[in-house]
N, CA, C and O atoms as a GROMACS GRO file, in nm:
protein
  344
    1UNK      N    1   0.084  -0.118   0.000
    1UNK     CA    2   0.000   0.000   0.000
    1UNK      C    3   0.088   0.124   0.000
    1UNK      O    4   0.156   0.168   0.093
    2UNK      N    5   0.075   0.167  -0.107
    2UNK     CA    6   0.133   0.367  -0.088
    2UNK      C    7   0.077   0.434   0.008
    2UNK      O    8  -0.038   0.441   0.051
    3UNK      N    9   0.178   0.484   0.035
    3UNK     CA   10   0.163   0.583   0.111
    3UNK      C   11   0.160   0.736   0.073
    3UNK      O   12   0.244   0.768  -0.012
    4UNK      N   13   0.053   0.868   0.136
    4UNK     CA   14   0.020   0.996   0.032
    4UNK      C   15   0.073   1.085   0.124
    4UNK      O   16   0.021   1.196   0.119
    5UNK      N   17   0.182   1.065   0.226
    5UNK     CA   18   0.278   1.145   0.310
    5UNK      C   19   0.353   1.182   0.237
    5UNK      O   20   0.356   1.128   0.126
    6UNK      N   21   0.445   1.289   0.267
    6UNK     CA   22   0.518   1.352   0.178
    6UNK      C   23   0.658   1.353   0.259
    6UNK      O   24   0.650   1.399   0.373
    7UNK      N   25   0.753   1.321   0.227
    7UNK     CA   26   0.837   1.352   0.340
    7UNK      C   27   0.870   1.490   0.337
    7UNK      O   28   0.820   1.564   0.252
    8UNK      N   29   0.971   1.543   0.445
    8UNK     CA   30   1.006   1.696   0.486
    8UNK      C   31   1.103   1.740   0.362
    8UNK      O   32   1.076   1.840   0.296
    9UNK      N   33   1.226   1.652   0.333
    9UNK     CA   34   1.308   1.711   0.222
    9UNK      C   35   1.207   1.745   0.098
    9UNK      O   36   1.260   1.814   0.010
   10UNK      N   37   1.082   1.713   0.078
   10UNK     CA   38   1.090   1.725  -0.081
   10UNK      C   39   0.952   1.827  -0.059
   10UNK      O   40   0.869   1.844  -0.149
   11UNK      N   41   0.942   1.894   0.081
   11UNK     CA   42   0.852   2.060   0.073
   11UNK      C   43   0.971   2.123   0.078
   11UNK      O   44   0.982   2.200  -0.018
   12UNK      N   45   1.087   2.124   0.163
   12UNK     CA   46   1.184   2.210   0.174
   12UNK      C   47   1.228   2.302   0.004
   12UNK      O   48   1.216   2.247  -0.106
   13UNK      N   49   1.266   2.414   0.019
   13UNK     CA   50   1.301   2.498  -0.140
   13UNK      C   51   1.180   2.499  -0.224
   13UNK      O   52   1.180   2.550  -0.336
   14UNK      N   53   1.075   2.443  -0.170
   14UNK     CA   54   0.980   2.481  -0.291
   14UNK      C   55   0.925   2.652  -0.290
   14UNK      O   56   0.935   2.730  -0.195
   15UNK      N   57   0.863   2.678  -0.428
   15UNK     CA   58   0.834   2.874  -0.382
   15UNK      C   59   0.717   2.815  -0.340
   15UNK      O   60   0.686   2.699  -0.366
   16UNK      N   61   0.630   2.917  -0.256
   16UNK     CA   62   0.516   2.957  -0.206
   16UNK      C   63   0.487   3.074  -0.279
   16UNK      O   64   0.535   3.186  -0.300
   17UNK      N   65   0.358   2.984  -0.320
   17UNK     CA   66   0.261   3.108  -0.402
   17UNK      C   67   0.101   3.124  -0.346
   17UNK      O   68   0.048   3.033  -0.282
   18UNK      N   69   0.036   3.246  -0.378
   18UNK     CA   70  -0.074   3.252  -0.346
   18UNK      C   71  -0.192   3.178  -0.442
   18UNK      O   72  -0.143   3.125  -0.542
   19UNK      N   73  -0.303   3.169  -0.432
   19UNK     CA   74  -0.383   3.076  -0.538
   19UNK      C   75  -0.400   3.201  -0.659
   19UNK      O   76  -0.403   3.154  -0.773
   20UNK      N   77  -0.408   3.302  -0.655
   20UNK     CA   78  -0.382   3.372  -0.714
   20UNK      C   79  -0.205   3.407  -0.823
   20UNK      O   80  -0.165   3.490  -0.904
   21UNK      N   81  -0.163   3.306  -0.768
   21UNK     CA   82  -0.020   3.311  -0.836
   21UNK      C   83   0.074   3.422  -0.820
   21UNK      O   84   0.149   3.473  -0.904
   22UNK      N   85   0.056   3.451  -0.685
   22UNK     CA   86   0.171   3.582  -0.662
   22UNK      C   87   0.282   3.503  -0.580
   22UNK      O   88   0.264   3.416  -0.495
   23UNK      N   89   0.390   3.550  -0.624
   23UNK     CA   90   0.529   3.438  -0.512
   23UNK      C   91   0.525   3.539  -0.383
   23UNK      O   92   0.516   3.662  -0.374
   24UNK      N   93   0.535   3.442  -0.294
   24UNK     CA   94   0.575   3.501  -0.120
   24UNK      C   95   0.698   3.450  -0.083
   24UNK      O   96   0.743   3.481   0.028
   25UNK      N   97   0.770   3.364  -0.172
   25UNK     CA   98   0.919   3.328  -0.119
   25UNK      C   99   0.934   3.147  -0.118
   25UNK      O  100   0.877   3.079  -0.205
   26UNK      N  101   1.014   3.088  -0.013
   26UNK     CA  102   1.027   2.959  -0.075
   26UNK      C  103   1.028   2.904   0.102
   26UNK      O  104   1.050   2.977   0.199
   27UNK      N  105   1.002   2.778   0.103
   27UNK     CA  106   1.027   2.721   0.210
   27UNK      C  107   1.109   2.656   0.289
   27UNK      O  108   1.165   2.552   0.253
   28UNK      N  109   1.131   2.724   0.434
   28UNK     CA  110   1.303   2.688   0.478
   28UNK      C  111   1.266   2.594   0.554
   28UNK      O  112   1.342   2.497   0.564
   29UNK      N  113   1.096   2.596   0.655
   29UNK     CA  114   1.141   2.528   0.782
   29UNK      C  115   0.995   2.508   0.798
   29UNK      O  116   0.900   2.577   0.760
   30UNK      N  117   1.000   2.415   0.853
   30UNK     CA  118   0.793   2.361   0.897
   30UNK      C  119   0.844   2.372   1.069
   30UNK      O  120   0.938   2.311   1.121
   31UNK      N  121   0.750   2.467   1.131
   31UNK     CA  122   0.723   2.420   1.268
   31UNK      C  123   0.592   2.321   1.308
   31UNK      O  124   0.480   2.312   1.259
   32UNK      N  125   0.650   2.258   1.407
   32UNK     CA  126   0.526   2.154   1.386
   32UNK      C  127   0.490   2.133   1.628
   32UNK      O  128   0.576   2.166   1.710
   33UNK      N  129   0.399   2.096   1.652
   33UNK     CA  130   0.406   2.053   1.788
   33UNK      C  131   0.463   1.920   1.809
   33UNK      O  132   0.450   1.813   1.750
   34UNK      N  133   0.537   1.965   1.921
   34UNK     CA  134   0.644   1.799   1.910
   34UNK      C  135   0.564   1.663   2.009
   34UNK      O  136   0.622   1.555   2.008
   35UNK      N  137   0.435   1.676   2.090
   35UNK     CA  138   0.388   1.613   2.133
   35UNK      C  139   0.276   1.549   2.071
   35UNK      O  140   0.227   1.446   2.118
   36UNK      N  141   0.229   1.610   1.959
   36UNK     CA  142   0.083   1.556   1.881
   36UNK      C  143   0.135   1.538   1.731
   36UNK      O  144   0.093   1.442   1.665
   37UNK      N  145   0.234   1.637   1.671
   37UNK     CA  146   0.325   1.617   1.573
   37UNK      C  147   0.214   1.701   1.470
   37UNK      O  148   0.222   1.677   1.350
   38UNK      N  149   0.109   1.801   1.521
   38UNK     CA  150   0.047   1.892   1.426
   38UNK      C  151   0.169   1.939   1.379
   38UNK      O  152   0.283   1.916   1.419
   39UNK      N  153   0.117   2.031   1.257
   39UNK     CA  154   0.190   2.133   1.168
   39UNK      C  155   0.118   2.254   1.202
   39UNK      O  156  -0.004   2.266   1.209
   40UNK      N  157   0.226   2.362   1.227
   40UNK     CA  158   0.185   2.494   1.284
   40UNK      C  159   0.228   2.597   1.164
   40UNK      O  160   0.157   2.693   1.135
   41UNK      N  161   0.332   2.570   1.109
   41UNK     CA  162   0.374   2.741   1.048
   41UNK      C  163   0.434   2.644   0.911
   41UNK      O  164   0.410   2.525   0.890
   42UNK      N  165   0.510   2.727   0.838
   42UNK     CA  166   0.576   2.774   0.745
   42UNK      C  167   0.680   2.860   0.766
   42UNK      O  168   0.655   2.979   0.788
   43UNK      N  169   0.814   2.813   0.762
   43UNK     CA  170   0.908   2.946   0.776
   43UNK      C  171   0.951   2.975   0.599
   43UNK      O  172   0.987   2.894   0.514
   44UNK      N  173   0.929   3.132   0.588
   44UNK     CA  174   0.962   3.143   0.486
   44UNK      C  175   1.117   3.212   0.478
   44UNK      O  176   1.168   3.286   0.562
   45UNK      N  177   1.187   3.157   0.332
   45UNK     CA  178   1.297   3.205   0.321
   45UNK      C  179   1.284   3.302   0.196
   45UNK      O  180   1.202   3.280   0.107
   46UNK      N  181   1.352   3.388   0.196
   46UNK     CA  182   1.392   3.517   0.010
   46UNK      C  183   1.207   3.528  -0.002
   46UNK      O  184   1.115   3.474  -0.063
   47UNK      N  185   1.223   3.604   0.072
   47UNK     CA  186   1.053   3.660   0.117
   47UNK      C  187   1.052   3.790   0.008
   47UNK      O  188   1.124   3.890   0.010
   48UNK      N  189   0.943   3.755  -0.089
   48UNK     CA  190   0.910   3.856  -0.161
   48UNK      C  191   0.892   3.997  -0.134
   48UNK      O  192   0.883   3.991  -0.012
   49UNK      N  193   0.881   4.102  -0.159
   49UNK     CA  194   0.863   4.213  -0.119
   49UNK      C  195   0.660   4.240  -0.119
   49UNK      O  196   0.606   4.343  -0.079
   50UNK      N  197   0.595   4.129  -0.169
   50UNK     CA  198   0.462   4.134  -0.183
   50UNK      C  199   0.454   4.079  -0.033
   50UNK      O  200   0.357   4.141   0.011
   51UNK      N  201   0.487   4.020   0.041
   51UNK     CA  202   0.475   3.976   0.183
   51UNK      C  203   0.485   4.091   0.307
   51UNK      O  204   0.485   4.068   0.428
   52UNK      N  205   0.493   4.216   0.239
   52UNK     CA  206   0.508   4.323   0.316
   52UNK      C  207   0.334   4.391   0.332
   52UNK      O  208   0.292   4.459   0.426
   53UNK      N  209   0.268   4.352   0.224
   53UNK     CA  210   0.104   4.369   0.227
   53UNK      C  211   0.048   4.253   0.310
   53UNK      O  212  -0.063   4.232   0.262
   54UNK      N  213   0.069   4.172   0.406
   54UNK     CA  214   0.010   4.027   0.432
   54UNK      C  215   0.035   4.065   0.568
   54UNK      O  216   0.145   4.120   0.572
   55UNK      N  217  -0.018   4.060   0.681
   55UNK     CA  218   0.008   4.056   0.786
   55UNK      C  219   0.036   3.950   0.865
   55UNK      O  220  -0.041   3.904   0.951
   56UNK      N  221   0.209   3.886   0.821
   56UNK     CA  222   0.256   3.774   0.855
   56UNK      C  223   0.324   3.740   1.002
   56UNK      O  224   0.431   3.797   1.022
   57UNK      N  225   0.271   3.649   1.112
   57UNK     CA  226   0.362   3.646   1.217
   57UNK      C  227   0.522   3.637   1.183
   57UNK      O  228   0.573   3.628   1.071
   58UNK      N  229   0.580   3.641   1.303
   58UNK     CA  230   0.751   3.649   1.248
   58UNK      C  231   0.784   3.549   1.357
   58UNK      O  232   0.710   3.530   1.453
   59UNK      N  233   0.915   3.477   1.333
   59UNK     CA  234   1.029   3.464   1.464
   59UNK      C  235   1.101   3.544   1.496
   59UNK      O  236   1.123   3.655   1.448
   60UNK      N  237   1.148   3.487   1.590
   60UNK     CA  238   1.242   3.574   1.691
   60UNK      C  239   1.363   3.634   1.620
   60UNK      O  240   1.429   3.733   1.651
   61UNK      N  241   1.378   3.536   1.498
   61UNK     CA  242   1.449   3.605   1.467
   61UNK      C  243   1.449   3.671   1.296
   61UNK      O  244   1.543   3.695   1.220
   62UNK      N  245   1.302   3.687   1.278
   62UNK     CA  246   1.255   3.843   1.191
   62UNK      C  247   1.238   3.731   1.024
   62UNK      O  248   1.264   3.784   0.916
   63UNK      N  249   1.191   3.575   1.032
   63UNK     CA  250   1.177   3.481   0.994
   63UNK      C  251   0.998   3.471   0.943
   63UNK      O  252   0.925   3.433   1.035
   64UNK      N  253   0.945   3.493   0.844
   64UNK     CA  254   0.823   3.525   0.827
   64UNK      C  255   0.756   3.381   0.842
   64UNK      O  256   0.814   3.282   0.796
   65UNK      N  257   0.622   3.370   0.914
   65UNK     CA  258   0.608   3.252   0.940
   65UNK      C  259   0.416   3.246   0.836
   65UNK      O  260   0.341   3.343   0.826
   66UNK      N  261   0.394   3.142   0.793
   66UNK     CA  262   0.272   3.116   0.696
   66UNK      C  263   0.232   3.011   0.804
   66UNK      O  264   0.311   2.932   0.856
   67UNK      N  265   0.069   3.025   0.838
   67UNK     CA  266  -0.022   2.937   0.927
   67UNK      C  267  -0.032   2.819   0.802
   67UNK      O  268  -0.079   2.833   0.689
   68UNK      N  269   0.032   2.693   0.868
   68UNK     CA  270   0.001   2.569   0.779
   68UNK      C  271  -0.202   2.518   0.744
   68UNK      O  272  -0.254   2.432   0.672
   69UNK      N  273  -0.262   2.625   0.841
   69UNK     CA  274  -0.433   2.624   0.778
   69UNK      C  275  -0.427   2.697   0.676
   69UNK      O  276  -0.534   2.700   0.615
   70UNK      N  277  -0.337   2.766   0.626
   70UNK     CA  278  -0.341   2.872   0.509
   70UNK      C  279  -0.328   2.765   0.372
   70UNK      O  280  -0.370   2.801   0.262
   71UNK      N  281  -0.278   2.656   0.392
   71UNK     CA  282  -0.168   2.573   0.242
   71UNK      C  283  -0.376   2.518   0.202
   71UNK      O  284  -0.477   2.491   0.268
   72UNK      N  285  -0.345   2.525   0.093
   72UNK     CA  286  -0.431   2.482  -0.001
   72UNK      C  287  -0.378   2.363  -0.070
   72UNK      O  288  -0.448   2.262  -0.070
   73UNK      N  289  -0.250   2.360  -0.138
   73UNK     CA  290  -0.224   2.226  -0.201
   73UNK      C  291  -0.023   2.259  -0.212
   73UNK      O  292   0.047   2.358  -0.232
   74UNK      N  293   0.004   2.102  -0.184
   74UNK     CA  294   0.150   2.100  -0.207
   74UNK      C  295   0.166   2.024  -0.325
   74UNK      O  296   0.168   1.902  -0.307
   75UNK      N  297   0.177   2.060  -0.429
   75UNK     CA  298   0.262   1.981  -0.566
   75UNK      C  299   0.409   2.064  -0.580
   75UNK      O  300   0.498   2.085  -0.498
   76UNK      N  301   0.390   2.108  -0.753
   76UNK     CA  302   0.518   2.149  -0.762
   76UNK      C  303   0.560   2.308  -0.697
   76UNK      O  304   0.673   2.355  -0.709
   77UNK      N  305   0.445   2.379  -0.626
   77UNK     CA  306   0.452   2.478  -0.544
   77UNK      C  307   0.379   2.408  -0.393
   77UNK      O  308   0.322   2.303  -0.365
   78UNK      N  309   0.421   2.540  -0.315
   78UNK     CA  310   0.276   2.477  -0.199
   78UNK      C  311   0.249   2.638  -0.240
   78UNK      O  312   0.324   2.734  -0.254
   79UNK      N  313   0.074   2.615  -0.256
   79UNK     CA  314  -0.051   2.691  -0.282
   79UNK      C  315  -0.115   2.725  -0.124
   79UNK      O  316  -0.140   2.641  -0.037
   80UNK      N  317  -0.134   2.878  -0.115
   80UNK     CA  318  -0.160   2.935   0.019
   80UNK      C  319  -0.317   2.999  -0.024
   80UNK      O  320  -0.337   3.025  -0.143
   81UNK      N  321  -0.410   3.020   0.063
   81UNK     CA  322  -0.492   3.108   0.046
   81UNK      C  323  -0.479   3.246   0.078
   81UNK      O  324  -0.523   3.272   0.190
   82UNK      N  325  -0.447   3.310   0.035
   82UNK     CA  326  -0.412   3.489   0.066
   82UNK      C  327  -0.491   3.566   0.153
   82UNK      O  328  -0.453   3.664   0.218
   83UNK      N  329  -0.633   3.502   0.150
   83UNK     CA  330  -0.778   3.525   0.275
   83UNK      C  331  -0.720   3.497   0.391
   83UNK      O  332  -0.671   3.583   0.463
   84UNK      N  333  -0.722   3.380   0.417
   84UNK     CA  334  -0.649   3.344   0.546
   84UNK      C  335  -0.482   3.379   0.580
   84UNK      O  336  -0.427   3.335   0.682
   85UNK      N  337  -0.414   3.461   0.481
   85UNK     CA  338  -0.298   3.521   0.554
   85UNK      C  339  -0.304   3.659   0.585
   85UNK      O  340  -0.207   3.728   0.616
   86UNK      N  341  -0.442   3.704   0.575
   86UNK     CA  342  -0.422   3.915   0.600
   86UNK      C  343  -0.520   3.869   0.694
   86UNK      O  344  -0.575   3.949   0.770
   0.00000   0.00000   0.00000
């Protein structure tokens, strides 16, 4: 039986786009909860300058973070809803 998990290396470097097809940058880092193993964020890396209209949480250390309820679909991008990031 296949399995429809994806492993972590092959979201890593992909761009993030909106469903609308605007780029927000590419993906460095999934935060996830380490006791239930949810998915919480998106760290984004080479953050577009269109991510300055989105009212995106940050890390500590100034690391733009995308709510993983935002992803709409992971193929050869991961697809965000732009509603749920402002």
């Amino acid at each position: 039986m296949q399995s429809n998990k994806n492993p972590f290396n092959l979201i890593l470097n992909k761009m993030i786009v909106t469903k609308e097809g605007k780029r927000l940058g590419f993906v460095k880092d999934i935060t996830f909860e380490t006791k239930s193993g949810e998915l919480i964020n998106i760290v984004v890396k080479d953050s577009t300058p269109y991510t300055k209209n989105l009212n995106l949480e940050r890390t500590s250390s100034k690391e733009l973070l995308i709510p993983y309820s935002a992803i709409i679909a992971i193929s050869d991008f991961v697809i965000v809803s732009e509603e749920d990031l402002i």
